[in-house]
VEXTI-23978 format. One record per atom (N, C-alpha, C, O): x, y, z; residue in one letter. Coordinates in steps of 0.001 Angstrom, whole numbers, plus 500000, padded with zeros to 6 digits. Atoms other than C-alpha are relative to their C-alpha. Layout:
XYZA
...
***
This chain:
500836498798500000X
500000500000500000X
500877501261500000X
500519502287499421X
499677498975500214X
502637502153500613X
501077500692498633X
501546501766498255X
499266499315501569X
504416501966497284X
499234500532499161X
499529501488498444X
500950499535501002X
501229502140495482X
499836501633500345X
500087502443499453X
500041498614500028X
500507505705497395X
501404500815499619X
501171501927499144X
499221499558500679X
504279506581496466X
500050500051498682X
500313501141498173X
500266499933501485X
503863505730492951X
499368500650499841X
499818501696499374X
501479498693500503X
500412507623492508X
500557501478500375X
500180502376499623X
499710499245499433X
501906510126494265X
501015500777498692X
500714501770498031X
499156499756500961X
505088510273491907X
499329500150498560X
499937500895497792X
500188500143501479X
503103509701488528X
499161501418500339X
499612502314499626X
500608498463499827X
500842513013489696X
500628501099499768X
500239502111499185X
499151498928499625X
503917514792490619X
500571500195498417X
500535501372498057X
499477499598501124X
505485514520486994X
498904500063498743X
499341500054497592X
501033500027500676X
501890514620485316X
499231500272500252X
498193499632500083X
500876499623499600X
500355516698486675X
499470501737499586X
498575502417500090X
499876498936500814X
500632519722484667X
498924499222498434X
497914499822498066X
500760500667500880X
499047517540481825X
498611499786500460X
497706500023499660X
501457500294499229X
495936516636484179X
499268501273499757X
498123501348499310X
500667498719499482X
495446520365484851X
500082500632498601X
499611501769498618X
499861499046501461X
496118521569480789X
498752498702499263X
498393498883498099X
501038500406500642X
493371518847480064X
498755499809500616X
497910499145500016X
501045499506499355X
490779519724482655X
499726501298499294X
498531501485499065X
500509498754499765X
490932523336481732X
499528499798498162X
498712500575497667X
500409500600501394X
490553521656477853X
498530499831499557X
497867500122498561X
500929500850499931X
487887519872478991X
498615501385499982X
497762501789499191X
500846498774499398X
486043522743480706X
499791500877499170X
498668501375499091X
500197498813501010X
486667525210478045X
499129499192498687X
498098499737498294X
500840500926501109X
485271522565475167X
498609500023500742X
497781500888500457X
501728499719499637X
481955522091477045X
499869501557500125X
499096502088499328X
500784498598500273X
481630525765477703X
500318500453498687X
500110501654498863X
500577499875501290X
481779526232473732X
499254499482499311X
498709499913498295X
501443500584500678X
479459523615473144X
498829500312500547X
497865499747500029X
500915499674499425X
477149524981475158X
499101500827499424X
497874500919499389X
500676499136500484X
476914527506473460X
498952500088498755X
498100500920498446X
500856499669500668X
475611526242470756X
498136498634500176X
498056497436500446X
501102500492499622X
471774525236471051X
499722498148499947X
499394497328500804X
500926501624499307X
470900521672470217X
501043499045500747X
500742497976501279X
499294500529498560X
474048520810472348X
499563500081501457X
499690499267502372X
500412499032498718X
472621523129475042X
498408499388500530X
497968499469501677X
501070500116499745X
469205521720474518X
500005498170500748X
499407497526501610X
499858501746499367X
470367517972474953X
500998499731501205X
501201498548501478X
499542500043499157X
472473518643477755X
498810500258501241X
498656499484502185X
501251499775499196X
469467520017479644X
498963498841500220X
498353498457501218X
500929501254500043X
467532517184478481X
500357498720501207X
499591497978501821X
499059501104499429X
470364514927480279X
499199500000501439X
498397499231501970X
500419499290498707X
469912517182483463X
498805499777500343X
498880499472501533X
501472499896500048X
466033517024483393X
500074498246500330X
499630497954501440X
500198501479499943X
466164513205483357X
500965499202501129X
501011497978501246X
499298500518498360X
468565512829486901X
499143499655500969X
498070500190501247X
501101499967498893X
467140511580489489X
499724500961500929X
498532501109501199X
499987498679498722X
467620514508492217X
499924501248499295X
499195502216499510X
499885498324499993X
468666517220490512X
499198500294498672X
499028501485498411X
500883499844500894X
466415516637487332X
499018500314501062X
499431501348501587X
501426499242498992X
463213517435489821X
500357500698500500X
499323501209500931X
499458498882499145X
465180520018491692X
499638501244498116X
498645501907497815X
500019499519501007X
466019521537488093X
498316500251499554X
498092501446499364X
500765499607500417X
462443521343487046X
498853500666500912X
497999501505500627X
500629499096499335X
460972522193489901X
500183501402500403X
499176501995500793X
499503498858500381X
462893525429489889X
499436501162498907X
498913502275498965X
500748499302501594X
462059526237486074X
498264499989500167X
497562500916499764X
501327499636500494X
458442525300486450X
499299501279501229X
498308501972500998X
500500499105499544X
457995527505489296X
500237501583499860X
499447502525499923X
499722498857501236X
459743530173487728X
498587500675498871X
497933501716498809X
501012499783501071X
457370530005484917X
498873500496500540X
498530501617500161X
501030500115499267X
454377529671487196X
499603501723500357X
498578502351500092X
499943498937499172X
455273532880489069X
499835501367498781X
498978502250498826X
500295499317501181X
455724534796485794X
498443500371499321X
497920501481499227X
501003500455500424X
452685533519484303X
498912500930500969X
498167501798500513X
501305499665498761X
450395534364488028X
500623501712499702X
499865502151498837X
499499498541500190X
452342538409487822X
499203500201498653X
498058500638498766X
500605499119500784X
451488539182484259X
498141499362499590X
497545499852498631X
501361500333500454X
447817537462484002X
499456500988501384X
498373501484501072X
500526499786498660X
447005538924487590X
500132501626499749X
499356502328500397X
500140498270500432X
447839542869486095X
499206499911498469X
498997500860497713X
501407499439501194X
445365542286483215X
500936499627498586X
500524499975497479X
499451500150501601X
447992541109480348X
499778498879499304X
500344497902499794X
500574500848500332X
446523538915478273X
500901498485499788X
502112498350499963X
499343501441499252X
447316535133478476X
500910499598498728X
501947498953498884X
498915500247500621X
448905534864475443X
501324500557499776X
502230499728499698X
499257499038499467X
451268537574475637X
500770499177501454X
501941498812501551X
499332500789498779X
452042535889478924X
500398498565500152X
500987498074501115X
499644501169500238X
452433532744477861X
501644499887499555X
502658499270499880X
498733499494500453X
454879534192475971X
501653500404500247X
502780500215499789X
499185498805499079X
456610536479478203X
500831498621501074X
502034498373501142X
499325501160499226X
456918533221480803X
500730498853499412X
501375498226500252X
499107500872500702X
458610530794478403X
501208500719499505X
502136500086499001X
498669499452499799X
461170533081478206X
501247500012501073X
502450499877500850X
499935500323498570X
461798532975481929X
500969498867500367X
501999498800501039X
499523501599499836X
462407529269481657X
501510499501499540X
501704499360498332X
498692500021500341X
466107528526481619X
500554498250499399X
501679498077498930X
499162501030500419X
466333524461480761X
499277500262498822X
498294500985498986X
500191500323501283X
465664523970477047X
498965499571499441X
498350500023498475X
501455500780500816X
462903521447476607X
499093500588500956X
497948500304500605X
501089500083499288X
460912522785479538X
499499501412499070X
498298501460498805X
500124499478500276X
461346526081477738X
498838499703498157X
497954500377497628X
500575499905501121X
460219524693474440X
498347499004500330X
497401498807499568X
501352500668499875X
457360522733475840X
499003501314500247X
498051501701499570X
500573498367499865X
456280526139477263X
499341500597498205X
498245500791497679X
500437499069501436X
456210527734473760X
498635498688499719X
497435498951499635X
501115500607501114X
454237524683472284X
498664499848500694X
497567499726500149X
501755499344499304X
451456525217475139X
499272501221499375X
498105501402499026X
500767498509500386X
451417528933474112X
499241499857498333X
498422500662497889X
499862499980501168X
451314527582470546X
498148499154500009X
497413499484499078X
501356501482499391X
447838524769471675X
499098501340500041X
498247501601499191X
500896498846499180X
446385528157473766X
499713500551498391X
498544500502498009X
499954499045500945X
446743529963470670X
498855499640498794X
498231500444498102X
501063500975500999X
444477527162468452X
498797500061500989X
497716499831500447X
501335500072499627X
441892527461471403X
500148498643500819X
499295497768500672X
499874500972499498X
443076524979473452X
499908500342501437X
500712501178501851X
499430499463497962X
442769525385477685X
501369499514500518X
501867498392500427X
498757500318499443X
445919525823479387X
500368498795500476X
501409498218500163X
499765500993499219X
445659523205481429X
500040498702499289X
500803497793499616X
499743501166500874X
444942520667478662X
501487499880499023X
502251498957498740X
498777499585500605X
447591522211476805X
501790500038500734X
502833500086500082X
499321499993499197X
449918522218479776X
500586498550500294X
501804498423500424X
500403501659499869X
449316518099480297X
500570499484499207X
501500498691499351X
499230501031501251X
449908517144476755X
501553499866500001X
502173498813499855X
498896500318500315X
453235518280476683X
501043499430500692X
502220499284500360X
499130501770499024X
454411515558479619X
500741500960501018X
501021500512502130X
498620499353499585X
456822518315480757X
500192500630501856X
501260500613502469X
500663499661499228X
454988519795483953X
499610499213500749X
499108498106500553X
500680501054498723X
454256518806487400X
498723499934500022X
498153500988499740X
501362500263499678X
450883517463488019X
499250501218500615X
498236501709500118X
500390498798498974X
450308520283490713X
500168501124499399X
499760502021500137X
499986499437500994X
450987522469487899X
498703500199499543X
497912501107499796X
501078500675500863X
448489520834485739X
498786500246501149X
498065500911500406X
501061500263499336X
445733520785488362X
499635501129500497X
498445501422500380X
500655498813500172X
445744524166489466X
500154500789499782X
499948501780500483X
500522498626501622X
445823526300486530X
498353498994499563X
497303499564499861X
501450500532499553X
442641523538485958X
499017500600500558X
497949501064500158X
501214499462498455X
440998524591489107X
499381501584499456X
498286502073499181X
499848498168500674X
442113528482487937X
499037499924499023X
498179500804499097X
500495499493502062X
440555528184484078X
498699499724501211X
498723500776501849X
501310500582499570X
436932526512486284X
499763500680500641X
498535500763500685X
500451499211499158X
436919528950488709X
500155501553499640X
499485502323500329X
499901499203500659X
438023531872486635X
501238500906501317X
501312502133501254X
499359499088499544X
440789532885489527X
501947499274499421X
502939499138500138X
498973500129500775X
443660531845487238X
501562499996500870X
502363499154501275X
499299499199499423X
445764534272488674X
500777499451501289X
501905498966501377X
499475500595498702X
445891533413492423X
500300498191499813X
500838497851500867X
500094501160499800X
445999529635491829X
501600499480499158X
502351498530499380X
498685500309501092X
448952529718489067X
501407501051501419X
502583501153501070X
499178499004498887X
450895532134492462X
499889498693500865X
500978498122500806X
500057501298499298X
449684528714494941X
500446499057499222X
500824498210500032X
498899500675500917X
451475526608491991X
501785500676500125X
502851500062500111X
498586499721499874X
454504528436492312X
500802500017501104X
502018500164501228X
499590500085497997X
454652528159496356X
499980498968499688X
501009498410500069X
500423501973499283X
453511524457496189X
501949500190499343X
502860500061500161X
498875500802500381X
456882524140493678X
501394500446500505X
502398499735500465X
498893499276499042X
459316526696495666X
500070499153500896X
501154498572500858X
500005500617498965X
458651524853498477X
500747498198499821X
501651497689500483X
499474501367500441X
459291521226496965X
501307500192499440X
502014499191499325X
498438500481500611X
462681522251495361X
500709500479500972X
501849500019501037X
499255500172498845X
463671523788498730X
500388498640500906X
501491498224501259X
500039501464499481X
462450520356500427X
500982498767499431X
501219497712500019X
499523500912500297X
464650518833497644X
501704500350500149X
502610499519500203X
498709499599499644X
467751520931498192X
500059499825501320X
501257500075501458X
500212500250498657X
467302520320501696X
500614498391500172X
501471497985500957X
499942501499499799X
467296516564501159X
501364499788499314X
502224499207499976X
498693499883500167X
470354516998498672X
501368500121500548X
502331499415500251X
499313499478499068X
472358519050501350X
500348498393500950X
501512497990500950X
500308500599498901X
471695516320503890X
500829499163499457X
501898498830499968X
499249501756500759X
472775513273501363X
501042500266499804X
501858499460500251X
498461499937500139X
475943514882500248X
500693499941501280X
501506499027501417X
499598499823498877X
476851515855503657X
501227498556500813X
502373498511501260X
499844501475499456X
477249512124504835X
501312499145498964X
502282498523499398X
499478500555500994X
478732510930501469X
501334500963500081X
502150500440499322X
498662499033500273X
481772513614501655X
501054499745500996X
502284499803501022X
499180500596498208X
482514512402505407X
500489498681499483X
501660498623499106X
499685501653500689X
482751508636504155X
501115500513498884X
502116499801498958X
498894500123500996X
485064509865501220X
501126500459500330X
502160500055499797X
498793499250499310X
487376512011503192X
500282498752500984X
501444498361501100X
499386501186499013X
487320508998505812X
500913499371499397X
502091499464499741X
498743500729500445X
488936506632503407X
500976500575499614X
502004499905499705X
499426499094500270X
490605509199502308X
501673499664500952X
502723499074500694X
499392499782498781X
492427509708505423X
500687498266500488X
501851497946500731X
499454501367499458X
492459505813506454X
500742499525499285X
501682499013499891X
498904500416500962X
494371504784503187X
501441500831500079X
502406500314499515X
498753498976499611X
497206507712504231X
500381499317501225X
501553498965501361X
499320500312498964X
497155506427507662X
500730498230499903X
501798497848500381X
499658501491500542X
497367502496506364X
501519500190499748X
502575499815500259X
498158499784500743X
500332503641504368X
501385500629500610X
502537500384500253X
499515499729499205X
501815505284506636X
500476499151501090X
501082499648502040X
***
């Protein structure tokens, strides 16, 4: 054990200038592919489809949207216009373009909420009350109680994140530490 940490040790020490000129490679290549869109859009897609931080991520964006959406319908601007205005808002890619193709449904005469549904993209609690909103005609306040319900759930999920790494960082620094003292 303790040659192996001398060796690793030594092959770092004379290669380790190479590690760090193909990290910053690395790093600089994704941030130019980023830039361009259907890289940008399928990287998001990736993100969106994690287990933790895809629902963190969308619960973020859709309450984003939500909050947008409840502000300009709630000062009198009409819903398409605001449909509009809030898919802009939306920072991952497909949630953004699912957005547009609601505004695009609304626009044929379609209800939000059906239009909201089809495109898979949206939380249920989303979906149910803008619903409630279109049936009861208070839109407004109910698409503002959509954007608390989902603030609240991506705090609850950064919360739960926090907690899990926490544990997992102790355990890696442990062995960490116990393979130094082994070798030692």
């Amino acid at each position: 054990l303790t040659q192996a940490l001398i060796a690793t040790s030594a092959f770092f020490r004379a290669t380790g200038w190479l590690w760090l000129a193909a990290i910053v490679a690395a790093l600089a290549g994704f941030a130019i592919a980023l830039r361009r869109a259907p890289f940008r859009a399928r990287w998001h897609a990736f993100l969106l489809r994690l287990p933790v931080v895809g629902r963190l991520l969308r619960s973020l964006d859709t309450a984003r949207f939500a909050s947008t959406l409840a502000i300009l319908t709630g000062s009198g601007a009409p819903l398409l216009r605001s449909l509009d205005a809030a898919a802009e808002v939306v920072r991952m890619r497909p949630l953004a373009a699912a957005s547009s193709r609601a505004a695009a449904l609304v626009r044929e005469g379609v209800a939000l909420s059906r239009a909201l549904r089809e495109q898979g993209a949206f939380p249920p609690v989303l979906i149910h009350l803008v619903a409630n909103g279109e049936q009861s005609g208070q839109l407004a306040p109910m698409l503002e109680r959509a954007a608390a319900d989902l603030e609240r759930d991506a705090e609850r999920r950064l919360a739960w994140l926090a907690a899990l790494l926490q544990p997992a960082l102790i355990v890696v620094m442990g062995v960490i530490v116990l393979v130094l003292v082994l070798a030692i």
